[in-house]
FILO-268845 format. One record per residue (C-alpha): residue number from 1; residue in one letter; x, y, z. Coordinates in Angstrom, 2 decimals, m for minus. Layout:
# FILO-268845
> pos / code / X / Y / Z
> NUM / a / X / Y / Z
...
END
This chain:
# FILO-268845
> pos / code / X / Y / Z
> 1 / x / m14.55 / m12.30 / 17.21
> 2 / x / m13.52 / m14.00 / 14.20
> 3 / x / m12.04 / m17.28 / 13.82
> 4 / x / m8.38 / m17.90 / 12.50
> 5 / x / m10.03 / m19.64 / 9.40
> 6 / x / m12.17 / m16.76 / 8.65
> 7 / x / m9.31 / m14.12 / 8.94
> 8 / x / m7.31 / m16.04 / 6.75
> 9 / x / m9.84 / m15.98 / 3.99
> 10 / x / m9.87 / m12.31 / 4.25
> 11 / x / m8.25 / m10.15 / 2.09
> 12 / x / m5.18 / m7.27 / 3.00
> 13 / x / m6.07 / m4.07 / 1.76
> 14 / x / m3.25 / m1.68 / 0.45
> 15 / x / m4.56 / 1.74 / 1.09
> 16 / x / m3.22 / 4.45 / m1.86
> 17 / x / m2.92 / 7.51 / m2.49
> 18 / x / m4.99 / 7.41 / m5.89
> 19 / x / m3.99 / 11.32 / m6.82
> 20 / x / m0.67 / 10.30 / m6.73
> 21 / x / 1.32 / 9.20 / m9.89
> 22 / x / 3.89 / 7.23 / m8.23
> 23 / x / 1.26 / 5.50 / m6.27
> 24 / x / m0.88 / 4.60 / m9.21
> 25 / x / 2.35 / 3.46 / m10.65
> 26 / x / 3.41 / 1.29 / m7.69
> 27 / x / m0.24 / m0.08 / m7.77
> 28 / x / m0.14 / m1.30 / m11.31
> 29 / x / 3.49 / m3.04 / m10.77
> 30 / x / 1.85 / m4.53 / m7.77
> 31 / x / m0.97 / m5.62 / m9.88
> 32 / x / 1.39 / m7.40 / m12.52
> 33 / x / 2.79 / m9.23 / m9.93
> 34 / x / 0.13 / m11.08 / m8.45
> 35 / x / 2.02 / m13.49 / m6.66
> 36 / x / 2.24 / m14.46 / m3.04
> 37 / x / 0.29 / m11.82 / m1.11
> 38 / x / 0.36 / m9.39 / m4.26
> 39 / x / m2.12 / m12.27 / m5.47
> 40 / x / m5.87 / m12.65 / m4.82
> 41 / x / m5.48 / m12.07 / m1.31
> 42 / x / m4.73 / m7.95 / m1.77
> 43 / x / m7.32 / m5.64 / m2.53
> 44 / x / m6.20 / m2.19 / m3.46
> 45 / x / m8.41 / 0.90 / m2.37
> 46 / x / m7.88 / 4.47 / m2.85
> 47 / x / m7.11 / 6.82 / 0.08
> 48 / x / m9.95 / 8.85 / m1.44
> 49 / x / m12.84 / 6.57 / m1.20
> 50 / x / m15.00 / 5.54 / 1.61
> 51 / x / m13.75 / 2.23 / 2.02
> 52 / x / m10.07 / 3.66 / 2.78
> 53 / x / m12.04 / 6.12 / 5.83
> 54 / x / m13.87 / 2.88 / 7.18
> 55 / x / m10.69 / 0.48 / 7.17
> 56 / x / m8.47 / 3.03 / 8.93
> 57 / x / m10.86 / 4.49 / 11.30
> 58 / x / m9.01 / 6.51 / 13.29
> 59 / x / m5.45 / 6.77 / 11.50
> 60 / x / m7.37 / 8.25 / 8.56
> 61 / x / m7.10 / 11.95 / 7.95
> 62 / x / m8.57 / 14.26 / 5.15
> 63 / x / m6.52 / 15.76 / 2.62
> 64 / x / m3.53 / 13.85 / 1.03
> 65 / x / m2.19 / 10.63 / 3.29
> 66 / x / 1.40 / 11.15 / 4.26
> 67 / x / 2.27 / 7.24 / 3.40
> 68 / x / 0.37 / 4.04 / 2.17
> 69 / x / m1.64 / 1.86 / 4.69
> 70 / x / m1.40 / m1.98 / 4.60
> 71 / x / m5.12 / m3.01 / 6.62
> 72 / x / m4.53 / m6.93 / 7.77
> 73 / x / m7.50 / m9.14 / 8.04
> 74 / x / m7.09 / m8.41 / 11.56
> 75 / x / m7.73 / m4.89 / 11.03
> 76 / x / m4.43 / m4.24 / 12.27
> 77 / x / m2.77 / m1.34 / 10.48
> 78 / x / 0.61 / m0.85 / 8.82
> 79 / x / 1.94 / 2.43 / 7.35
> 80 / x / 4.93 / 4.12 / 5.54
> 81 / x / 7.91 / 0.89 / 4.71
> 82 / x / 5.79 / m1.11 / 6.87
> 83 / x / 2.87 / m1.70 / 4.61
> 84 / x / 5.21 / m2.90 / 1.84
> 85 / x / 7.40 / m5.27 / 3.79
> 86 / x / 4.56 / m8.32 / 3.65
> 87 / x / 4.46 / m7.82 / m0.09
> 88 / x / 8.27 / m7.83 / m0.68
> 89 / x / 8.99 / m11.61 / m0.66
> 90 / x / 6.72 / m12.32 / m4.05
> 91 / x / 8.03 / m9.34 / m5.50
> 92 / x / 11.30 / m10.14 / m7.65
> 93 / x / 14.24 / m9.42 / m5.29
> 94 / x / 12.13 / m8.93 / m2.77
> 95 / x / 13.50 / m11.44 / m0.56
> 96 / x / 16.82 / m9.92 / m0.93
> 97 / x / 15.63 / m6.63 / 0.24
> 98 / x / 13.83 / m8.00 / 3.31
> 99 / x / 17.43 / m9.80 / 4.38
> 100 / x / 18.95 / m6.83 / 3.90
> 101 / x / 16.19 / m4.33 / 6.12
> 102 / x / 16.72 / m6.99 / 9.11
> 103 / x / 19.60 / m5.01 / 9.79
> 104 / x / 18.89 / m1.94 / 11.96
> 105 / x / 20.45 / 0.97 / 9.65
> 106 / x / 19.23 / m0.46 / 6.28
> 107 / x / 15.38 / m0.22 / 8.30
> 108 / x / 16.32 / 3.60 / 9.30
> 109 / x / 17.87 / 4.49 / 5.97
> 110 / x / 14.72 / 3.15 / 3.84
> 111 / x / 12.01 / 4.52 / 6.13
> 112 / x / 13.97 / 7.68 / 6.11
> 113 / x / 13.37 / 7.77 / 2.31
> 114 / x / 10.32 / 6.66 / 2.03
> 115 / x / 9.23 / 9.59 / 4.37
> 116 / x / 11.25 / 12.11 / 1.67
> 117 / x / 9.95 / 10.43 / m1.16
> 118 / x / 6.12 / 10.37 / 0.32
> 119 / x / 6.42 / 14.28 / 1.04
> 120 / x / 8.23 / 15.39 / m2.53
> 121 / x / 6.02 / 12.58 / m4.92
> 122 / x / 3.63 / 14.85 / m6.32
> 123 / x / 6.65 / 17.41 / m7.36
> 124 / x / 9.10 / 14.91 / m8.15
> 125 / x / 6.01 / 12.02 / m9.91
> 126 / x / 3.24 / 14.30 / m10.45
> 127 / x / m0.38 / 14.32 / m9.92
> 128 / x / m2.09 / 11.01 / m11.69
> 129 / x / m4.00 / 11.36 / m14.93
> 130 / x / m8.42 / 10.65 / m13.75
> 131 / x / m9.09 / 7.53 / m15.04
> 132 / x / m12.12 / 8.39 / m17.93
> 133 / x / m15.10 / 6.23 / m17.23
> 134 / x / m17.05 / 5.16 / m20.07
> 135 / x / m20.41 / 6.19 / m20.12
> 136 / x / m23.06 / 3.07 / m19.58
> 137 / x / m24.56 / 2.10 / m22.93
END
C-alpha cells in the first residue's frame, strides 16, 4: 500500500475520448489552463490507448466510452460530471459552478446533459482530425 506522501505525488489522469472533437477540444482548454489540478498534477490519456485499459481495469469497455474518466492517485475512478468537478475550481468560474451543483437539481440537470451531450458529440462536434506525426529524421 502506498503512503499518503507517495499518492500525493502522483498524478490524476483524465481519461478521453481522443476520436472525439469536443473531447480533444475540452482537452486543449484544459491544457491552457494549467492551474490548480489542471496543472502538472493531470495527465491526459486517450480512451484508445493502453494506458486508458490499464487505469480503468474493469470500467473500461471497447468501442467508444460513453463519458470521460477522472483516475485519482488512489486509483479510484470518477466518470461522466464527476470527473470534471475536481478540475472546476482552477478553471475560470469554476468555483461558481461548483456552488451552484451543491444544490441537488443543478447536480441532476448537468449530469442529465452531460449524458445527452456524451451520446449526440460526434453528430453534434464531429469526429477529431488524426493528429499527423512527423516522420523521424
Amino acid at each position: 500500500m502506498q503512503s499518503r506522501n507517495q499518492l500525493a505525488q502522483q498524478p490524476y489522469r483524465l481519461v478521453y475520448d481522443a476520436e472525439c472533437q469536443l473531447c480533444v477540444s475540452v482537452k486543449s482548454e484544459l491544457e491552457r489552463a494549467r492551474t490548480g489540478l489542471a496543472g502538472d498534477r493531470l495527465q491526459f490519456v486517450a480512451y484508445q490507448s493502453e494506458e486508458a485499459m490499464k487505469a480503468l481495469g474493469r470500467d473500461y469497455r471497447p468501442g467508444r466510452p460513453e463519458t470521460a474518466f477522472l483516475v485519482r492517485p488512489s486509483g479510484e475512478v470518477l466518470q461522466g460530471i464527476e470527473a470534471f468537478l475536481p478540475l472546476l475550481s482552477s478553471l475560470r468560474g469554476g468555483k461558481v459552478l461548483l456552488w451552484i451543483l451543491q444544490w441537488p437539481f443543478a447536480g441532476r440537470l448537468a449530469e442529465r446533459g452531460y449524458r445527452i451531450i456524451a451520446r449526440h458529440r460526434y453528430r453534434w462536434f464531429g469526429k477529431a482530425k488524426a493528429v499527423r506525426q512527423s516522420p523521424p529524421l
